[in-house]
C-alpha atoms as one frame of an Amber mdcrd trajectory, in Angstrom:
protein
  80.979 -15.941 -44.867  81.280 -16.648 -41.122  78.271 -18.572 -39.406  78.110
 -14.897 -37.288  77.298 -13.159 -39.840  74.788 -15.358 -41.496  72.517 -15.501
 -37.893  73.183 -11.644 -37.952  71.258 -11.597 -41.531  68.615 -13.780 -40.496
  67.974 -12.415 -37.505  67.886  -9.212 -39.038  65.115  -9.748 -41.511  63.318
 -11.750 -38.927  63.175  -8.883 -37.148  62.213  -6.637 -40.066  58.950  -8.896
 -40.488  58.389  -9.373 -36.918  58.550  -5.379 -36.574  55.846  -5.072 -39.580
  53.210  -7.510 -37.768  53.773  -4.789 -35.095  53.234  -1.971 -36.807  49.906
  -3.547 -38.649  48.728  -4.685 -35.334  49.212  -1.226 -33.780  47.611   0.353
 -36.239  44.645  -1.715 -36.074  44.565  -1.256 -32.287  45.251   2.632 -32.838
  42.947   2.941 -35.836  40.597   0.868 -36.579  38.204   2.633 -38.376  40.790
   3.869 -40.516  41.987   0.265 -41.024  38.566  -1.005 -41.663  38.228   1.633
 -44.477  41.169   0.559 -46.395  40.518  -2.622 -46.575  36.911  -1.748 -48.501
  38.602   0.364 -50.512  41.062  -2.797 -51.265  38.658  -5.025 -51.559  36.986
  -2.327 -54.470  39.796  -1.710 -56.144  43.156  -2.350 -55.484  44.065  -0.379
 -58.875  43.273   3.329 -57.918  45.495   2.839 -54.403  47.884   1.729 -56.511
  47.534   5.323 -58.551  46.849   7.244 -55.446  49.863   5.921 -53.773  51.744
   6.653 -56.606  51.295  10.113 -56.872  51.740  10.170 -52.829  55.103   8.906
 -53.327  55.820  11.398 -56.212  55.131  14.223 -53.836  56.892  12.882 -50.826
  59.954  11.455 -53.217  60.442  15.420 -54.289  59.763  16.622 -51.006  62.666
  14.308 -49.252  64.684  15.659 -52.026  64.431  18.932 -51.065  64.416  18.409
 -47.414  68.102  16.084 -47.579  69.690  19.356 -49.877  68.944  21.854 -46.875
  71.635  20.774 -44.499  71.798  18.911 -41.203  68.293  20.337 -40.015  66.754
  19.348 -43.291  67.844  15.551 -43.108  66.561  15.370 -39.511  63.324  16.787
 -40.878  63.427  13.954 -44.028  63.924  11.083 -41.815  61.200  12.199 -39.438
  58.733  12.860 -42.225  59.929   9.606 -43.925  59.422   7.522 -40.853  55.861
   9.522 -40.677  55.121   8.381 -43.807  56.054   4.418 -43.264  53.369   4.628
 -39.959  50.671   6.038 -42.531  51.317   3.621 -45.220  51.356   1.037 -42.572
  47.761   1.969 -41.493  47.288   0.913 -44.991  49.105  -1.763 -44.895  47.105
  -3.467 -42.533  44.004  -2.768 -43.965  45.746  -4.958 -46.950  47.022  -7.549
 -44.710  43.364  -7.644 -42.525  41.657  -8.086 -46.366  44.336 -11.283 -47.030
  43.456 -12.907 -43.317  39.936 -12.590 -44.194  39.689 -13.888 -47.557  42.094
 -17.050 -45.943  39.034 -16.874 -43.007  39.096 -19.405 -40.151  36.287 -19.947
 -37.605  38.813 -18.734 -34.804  38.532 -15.075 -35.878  34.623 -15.140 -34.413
  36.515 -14.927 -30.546  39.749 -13.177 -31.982  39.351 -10.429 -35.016  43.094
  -9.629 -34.951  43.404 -12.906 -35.938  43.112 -12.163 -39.810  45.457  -9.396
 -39.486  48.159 -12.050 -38.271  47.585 -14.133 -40.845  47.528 -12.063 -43.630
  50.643 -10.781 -41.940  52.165 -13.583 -41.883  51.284 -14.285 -45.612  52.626
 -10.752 -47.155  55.533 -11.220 -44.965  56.405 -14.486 -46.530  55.824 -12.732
 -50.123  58.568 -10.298 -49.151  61.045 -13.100 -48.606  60.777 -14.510 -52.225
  64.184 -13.514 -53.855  64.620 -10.380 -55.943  60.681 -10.554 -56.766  59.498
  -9.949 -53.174  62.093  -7.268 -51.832  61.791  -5.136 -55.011  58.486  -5.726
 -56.084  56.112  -6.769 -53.720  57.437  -4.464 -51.042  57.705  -1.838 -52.667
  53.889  -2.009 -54.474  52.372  -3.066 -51.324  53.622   0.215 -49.425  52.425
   2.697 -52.453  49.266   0.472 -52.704  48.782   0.950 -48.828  49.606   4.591
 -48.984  47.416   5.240 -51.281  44.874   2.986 -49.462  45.176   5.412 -46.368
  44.869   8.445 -48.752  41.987   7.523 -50.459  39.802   6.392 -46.982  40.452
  10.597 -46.315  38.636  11.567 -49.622  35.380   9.638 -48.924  32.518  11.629
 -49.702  29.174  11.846 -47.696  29.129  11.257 -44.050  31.526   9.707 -42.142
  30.527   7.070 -39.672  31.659   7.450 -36.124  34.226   4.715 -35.326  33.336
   1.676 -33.808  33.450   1.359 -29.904  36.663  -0.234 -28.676  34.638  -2.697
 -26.726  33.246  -4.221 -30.355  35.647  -6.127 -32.766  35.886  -4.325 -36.194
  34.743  -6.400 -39.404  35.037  -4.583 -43.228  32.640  -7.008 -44.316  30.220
  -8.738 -42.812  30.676 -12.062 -44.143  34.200 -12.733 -44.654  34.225 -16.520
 -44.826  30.760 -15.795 -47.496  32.224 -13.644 -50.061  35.667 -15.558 -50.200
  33.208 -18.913 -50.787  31.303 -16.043 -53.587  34.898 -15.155 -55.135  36.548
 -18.887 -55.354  32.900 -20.051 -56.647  32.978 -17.218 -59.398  36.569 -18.199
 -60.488  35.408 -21.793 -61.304
């Protein structure tokens, strides 16, 4: 293999990852609230957005089917609704990655909340670069689990809280640095 083509690679899936800490960033920019909300639901239960994003992916995995069989107008219509859903599993995506940065909490976050989004960025992005293991399992679970993440903060029940003013960082949890000292002092 020419030393080309081995930059090419790793420039390529240094791209990949560099495009996914945009996408997570935008999204918490975009939608925060929404963000916010999948990272509770995370921090619940990872399990049933694991299921929900499952059955998601069921639906849309029939769907593309369908769409790619109709022709030229059809495909166009897959890859846009396929890109479509990579954006909404991103939004839940980041609400995974913001949960990771804030159970690895640093006192820098206080000035700069999309802080914890970097880092757990950074962290899931390094998972995806463990051989065989990370490009065919954890990539693939962590887009159904944030799919269904983003799915399940649409079926909450009772009131919905307005989202919080752009001016105002957004925080899931209170506490961050608190409840990751609560979970490592449980695990003992």
């Amino acid at each position: 293999m020419l030393y080309g083509n081995v930059l090419a690679i790793v420039f390529s899936i240094l791209g990949f990852l560099l495009s996914l800490q945009g996408v997570w960033l935008m999204s918490s920019a975009l939608w925060p609230a929404r963000v916010a909300a999948s990272a509770r639901k995370l921090e619940r239960s990872m399990i049933a957005s694991l299921l929900a994003g499952l059955a998601l992916a069921a639906v849309a995995g029939i769907v593309l089917r369908v769409l790619i069989r109709a022709g030229t107008a059809g495909q166009l219509a897959a890859g846009l609704l396929g890109l479509a859903l990579l954006i909404y599993a991103g939004i839940g995506m980041a609400g995974l990655v913001t949960l990771i940065g804030h159970r690895l909490s640093s006192p820098a976050d206080r000035d700069r909340p999309w802080k914890a989004t970097v880092r757990g960025g950074v962290v899931l992005g390094m998972a995806y670069l463990f051989p065989v293991l990370g490009w065919f399992g954890v990539l693939p679970i962590s887009l159904i689990v944030g799919a269904g993440a983003t799915t399940l903060t649409f079926l909450k029940r009772g009131p919905t809280a307005l989202p919080p003013s752009h001016s105002e960082p957004v925080q899931y949890n209170d506490e961050p640095a608190a409840a990751h000292r609560e979970l490592a002092g449980a695990s003992r």
